[in-house]
N, C-alpha and C positions, 0 to 999 in steps of 0.2 A: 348334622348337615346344615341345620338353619345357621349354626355358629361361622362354620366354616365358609361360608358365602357372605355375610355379614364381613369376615374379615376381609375377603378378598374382593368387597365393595360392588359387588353385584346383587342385584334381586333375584328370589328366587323362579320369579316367571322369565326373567328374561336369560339365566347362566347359559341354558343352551343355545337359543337363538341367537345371542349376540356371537356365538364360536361359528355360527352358519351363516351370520353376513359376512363374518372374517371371510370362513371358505368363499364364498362368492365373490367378494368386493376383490379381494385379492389372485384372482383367479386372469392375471392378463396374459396375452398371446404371444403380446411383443416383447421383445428381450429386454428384462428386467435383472435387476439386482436382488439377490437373497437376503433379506435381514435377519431372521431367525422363523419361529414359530410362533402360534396364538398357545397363551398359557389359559385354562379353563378356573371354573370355580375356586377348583380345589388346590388351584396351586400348582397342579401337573400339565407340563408340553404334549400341546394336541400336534404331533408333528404332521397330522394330513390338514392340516390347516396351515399351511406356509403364510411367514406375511413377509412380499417383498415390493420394489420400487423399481416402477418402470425407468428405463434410460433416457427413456424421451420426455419423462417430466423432470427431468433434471435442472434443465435450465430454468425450471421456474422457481428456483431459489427452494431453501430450508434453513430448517434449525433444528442444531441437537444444542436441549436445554438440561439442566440438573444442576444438584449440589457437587462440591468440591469431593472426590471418590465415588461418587456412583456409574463410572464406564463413559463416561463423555470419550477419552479418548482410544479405548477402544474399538466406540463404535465407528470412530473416524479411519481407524486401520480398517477394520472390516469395509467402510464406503470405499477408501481407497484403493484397497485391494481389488477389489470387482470391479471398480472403475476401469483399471490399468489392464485388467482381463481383458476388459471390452475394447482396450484400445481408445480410451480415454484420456487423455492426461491430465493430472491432479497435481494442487498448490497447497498445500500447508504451510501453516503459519506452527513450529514449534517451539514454543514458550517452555517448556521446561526441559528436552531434549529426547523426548522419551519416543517420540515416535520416529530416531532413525532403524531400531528392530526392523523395519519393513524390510533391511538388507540383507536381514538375517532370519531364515528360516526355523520355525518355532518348533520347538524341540518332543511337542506332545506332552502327556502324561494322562496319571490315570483323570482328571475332573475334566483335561479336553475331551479323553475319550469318551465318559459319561456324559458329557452336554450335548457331544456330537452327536452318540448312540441315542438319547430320547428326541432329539431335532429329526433322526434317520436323515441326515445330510453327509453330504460326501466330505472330507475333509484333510488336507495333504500338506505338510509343514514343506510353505515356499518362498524361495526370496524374491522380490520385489525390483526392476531397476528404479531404483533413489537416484539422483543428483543433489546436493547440500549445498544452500545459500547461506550466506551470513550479512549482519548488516554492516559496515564499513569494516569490515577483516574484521569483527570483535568475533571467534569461534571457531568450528571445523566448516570447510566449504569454499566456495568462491565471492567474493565481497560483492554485496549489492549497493551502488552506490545512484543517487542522482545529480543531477547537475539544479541550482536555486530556478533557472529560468525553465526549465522542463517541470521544478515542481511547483512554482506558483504560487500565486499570494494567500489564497485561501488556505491551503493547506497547512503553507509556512506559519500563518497566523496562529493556526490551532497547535502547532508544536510552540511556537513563542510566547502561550497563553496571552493572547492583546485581544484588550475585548474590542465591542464594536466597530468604534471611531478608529481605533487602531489600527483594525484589520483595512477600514476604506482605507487610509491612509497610505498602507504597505501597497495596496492597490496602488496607488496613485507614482508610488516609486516605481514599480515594477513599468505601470504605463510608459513612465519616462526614459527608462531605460530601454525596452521595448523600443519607442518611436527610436531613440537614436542608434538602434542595433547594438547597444552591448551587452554581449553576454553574459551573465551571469552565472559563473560557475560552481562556485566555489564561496562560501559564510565571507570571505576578505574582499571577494567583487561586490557583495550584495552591500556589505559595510562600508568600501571602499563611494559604491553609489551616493550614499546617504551623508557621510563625512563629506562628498562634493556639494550635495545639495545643501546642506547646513552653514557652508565653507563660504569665506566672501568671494570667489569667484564663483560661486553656484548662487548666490543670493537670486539671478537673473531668471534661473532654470526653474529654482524652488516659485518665485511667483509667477512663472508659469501655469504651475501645479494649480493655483490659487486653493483648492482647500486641505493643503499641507502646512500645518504650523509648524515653526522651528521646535515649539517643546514637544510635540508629536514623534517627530524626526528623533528628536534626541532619545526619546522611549524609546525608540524600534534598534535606535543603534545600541543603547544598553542593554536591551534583551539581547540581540544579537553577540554582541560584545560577550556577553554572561554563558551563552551556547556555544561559544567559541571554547570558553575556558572551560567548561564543561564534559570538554570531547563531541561534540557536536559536531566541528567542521570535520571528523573523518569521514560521516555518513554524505556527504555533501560534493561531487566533484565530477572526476571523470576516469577511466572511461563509464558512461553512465550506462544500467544496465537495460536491456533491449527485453522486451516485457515477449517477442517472439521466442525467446529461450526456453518459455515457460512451456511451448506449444510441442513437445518432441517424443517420439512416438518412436517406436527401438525396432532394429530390420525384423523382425520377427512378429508386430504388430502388435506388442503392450504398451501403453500409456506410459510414460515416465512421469515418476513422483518425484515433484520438486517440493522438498522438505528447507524450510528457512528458520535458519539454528538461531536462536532466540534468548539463549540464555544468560548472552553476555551483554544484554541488551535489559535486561530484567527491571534493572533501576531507572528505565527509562521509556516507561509503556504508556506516555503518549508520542512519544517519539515514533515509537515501531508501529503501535495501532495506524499514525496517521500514513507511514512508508509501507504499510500494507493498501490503503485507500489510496495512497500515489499510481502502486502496480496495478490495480484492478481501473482507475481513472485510464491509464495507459495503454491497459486492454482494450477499454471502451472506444477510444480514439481511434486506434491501430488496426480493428479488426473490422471487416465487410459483414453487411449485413446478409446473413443467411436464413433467417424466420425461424419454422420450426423443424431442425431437423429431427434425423432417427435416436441421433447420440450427442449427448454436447461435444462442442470441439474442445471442450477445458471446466475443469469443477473447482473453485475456488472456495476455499476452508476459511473463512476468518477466524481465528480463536479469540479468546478473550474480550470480546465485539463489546464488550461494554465501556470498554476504554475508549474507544471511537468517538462513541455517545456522550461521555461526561466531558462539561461543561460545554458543549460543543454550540460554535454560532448559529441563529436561525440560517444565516446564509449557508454553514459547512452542510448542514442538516437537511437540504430542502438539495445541494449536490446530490448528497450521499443517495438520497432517495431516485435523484433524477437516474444517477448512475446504476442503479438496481433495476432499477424498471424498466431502461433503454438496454442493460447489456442482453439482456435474455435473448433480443433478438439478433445480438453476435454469437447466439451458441454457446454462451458461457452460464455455467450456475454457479449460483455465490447460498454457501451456507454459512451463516452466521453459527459460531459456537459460543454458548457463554454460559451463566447459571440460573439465570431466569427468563422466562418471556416478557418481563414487563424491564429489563436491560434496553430493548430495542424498542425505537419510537415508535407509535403507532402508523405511522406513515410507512415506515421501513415492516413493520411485522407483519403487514396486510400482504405485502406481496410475497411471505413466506408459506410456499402451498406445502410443503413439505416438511412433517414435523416429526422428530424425534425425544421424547421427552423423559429422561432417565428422573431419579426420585428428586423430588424435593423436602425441603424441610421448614418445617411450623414452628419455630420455639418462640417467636418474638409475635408481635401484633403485626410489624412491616411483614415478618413473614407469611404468615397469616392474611394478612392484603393481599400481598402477590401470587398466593397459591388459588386466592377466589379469583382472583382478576384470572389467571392462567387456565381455570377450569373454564370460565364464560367462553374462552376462545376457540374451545372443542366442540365440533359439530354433534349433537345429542348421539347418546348411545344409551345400553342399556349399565352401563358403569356408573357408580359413584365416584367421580372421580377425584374428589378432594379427600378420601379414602384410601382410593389407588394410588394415589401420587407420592402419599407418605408412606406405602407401606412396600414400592417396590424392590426386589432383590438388588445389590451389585448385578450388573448385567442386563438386567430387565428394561423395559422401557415402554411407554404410551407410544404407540404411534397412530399418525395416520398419516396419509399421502397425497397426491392427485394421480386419476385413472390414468389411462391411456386419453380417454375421452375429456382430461379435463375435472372431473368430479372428483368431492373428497370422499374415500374411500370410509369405510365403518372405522372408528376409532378398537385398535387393537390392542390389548395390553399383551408383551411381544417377551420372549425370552431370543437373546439375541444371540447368536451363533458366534465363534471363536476366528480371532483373525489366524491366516494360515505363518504371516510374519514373524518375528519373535517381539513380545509385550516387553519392551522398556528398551534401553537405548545398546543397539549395537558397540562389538567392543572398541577401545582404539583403534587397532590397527584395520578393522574394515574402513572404520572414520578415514583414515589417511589414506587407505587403499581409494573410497571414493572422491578423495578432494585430489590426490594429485594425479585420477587419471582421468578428473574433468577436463574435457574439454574448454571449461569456464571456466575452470583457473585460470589458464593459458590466456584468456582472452579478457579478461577482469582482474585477474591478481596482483596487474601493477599500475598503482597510484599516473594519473599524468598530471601536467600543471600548465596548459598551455596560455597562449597570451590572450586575454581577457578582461572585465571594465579595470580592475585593479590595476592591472600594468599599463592598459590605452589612458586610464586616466590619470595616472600617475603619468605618460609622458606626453600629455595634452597640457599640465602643470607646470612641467618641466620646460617643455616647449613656451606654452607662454611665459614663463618665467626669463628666458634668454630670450624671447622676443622684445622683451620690455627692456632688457639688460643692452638687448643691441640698440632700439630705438633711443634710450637714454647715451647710450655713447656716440650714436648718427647726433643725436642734438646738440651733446658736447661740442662734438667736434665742428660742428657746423657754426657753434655760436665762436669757436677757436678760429677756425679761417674766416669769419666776419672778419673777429677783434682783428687777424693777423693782417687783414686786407685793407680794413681800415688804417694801420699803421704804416701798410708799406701802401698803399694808393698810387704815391706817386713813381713805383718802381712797379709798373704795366707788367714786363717780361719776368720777373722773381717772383711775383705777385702770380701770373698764369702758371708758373711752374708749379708754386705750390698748391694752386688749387687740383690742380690735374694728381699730385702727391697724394693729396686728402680726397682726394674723389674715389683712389684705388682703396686709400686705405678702407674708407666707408667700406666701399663693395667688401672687402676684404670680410670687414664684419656681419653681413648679411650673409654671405658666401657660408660661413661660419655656423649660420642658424638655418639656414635650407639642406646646409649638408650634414646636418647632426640625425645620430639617430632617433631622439628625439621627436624633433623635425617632423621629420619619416616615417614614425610611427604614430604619431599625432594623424599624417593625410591617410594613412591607411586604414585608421580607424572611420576616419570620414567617408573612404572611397567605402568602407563596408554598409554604410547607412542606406546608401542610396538602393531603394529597391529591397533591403531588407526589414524591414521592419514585423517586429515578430509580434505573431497574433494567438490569439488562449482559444480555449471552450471549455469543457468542464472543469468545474473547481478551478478555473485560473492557469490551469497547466496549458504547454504549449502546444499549438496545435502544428501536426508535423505531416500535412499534409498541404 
């Protein structure tokens, strides 16, 4: 007996009492989520000891944390499921493709039936409404694309890896395009900016700037230039996608899971980590503040959350945090997924009240750090838990939560219940059955390119270019009917005729440069300035309010 609790990392005065704080702590009123059961001493599911998570602490953020196979995304089908139950709508971030199964109803067998039967939980193989994102067309789904001025200098930076001075700098571009109202849509407007400011007709613009150096400059356009060729400008444009999408709830009153296909994007995970921090910034912005209600309006999944965090600026870092801490009160929860707790900063891991903690593992000394650091973060119980940590089943998981009231909940070690979905990725033809009868294909699936700084400033260029081309020909000509006047002087009447000649011709060539398109699109870009000048908040992105 003694053996047996030794292993399962409890004492033996406390094996029973800590299954009786479970029963209690986990005992709320208000309509919560099921997780599974509290597992005992011995390794056996105490199933009158449910442990589950209220709705309404949702919004105060989680983490489900673990090694690479121990049920991370499982438990995320199980959150999501019950979410959608509830009339919730949920966001995944799907990096390896595995969790479109939600579309598809889980087939059972005998080890569901067994995990269900000792849980004594009801249990019914169902499908899910899914919708499927992708990032710039790269997958199955509707392309999620944004435009450079909606995503801003901050976040641009952390995909263009520019450290510090760099990132002020991008700042300092964006300002100036900003003040003059050009949009930025598209990797060839944001280049196009920059090529003007380095350019001798931008010499004027750039010291405006005063703390933008040309060799700065030139950095920012070679990153750019290099994410260009990289395939970078596909994620980049319009139509840009409307972060309201995410919020849609089916006539029948389940949640829609918006799953964002990730795969084809793999080679490129600070790309996607920061276009997930763009969605959830956009959230921020977009949404009214409602406090706390009974359910969140929206559960957002970050997966891989630790790609967010590396190398990231103190400025990205000190957003990231502002944005955590401010969404809760638009009703939204953000779970961070990754594989450790010490992945996320300390600033960002404090406001996660909601923990999910599948096994971890000791082989290394780092690992061994991080599993003490991870233990400190657990509210005492009667568990060893640098014990537990290492030694939990596939499926199992540490948890604990926040009450109804706010409080953390007794630390439970949880045997976690079977999603009703099907485990690993839906076949093709459901894939195609849900991309070509979104809605968001129809409304995102085709690329636009409209006219923007690239094209305004390429014919503000152009325009000055045959402004100069006509003033040098007005001077010609003008220095032509001197010499011509001066030689005929004393012939008055030939003499006014030609000048009247040369007067038409002049107009003629002014005529020439007001009426070019050019011209034309040169003052319209001006007439846009006036009155528009576009303003940020979080992380730099635009505020569209």
């Amino acid at each position: 007996m003694r053996r047996s609790l030794e292993s399962a990392g409890v004492s033996e005065q406390s094996a029973s009492s800590q299954i009786d704080l479970i029963r209690e702590g986990y005992a709320f009123t208000e309509p919560s989520i099921l997780l599974g059961a509290a597992v005992d001493d011995q390794g056996q599911i105490v199933s009158d000891a449910p442990v589950r998570l209220p709705l309404g602490s949702m919004n105060r953020h989680g983490l489900v944390a673990g090694a690479t196979g121990t049920g991370k995304t499982v438990t995320l089908q199980v959150l999501a499921e019950q979410l959608s139950d509830a009339g919730v709508p949920v966001f995944l971030s799907d990096v390896k493709g595995d969790l479109t199964g939600l579309a598809t109803p889980a087939a059972g067998g005998e080890k569901i039936e067994e995990r269900m039967g000792e849980l004594a939980q009801e249990w019914t193989g169902t499908s899910y409404p899914v919708q499927l994102l992708n990032l710039g067309g790269l997958g199955a789904g509707a392309p999620v694309r944004a435009t450079i001025t909606d995503f801003g200098p901050t976040l641009l930076s952390k995909v263009l890896r520019l450290n510090k001075t760099q990132e002020s700098s991008l700042g300092l571009v964006f300002h100036w395009a900003d003040q003059q109202g050009l949009a930025l849509l598209d990797l060839k407007d944001l280049q196009a900016v920059v090529q003007h400011l380095v350019s001798d007709e931008g010499k004027a613009d750039l010291k405006s700037l005063g703390g933008l150096a040309t060799s700065t400059a030139g950095v920012i356009l070679r990153e750019l230039v290099a994410l260009s060729a990289a395939g970078g400008d596909r994620f980049f444009g319009e139509p840009a996608f409307d972060t309201a999408d995410l919020m849609q709830v089916t006539p029948d009153g389940k949640g829609v899971i918006t799953c964002l296909e990730l795969p084809g994007v793999q080679d490129k995970p600070v790309l996607f980590s920061t276009f997930l921090m763009w969605l959830l910034a956009d959230l921020f912005q977009d949404l009214p503040e409602v406090g706390n209600p009974d359910k969140p309006k929206l559960v957002f999944f970050f997966d891989e959350a630790h790609l967010l965090f590396d190398d990231a600026s103190d400025a990205f870092l000190d957003a990231v945090e502002q944005a955590v801490r401010l969404i809760r009160s638009k009703g939204v929860g953000v779970f961070f997924v990754t594989q450790a707790p010490t992945d996320v900063p300390d600033s960002v891991l404090a406001q996660l009240g909601n923990r999910v903690q599948h096994a971890l593992r000791a082989h290394t000394p780092n690992d061994a750090k991080a599993l003490k650091a991870t233990v400190s973060t657990y509210p005492t119980s009667g568990y060893d838990l640098a014990e537990v940590l290492t030694s939990l089943r596939t499926g199992e998981a540490v948890v604990t939560v926040l009450s109804e009231k706010g409080a953390p909940t007794p630390v439970a070690r949880t045997m976690l219940r079977a999603p009703q979905g099907q485990i690993g990725p839906s076949d093709e033809s459901v894939l195609d059955r849900l991309t070509t009868g979104s809605p968001l294909t129809a409304k995102y699936g085709t690329a636009l390119d409209r006219e923007s700084a690239y094209e305004l400033l390429g014919a503000r260029v152009k325009a000055a270019a045959e402004a100069r081309a006509a003033e040098e020909a007005r001077v010609a000509a003008e220095k032509a009917r001197e010499k011509e006047e001066r030689e005929r002087a004393r012939s008055t009447s030939s003499g006014g005729s030609r000048s009247r000649s040369r007067a038409k011709e002049d107009s003629g060539i002014v005529e020439q440069v007001v009426t070019s398109t050019a011209f034309k699109s040169m003052l319209r870009s001006a007439g846009t300035v006036i009155g528009r000048e576009i303003t940020r908040s979080i992380f730099g992105t635009r505020s569209k309010r």
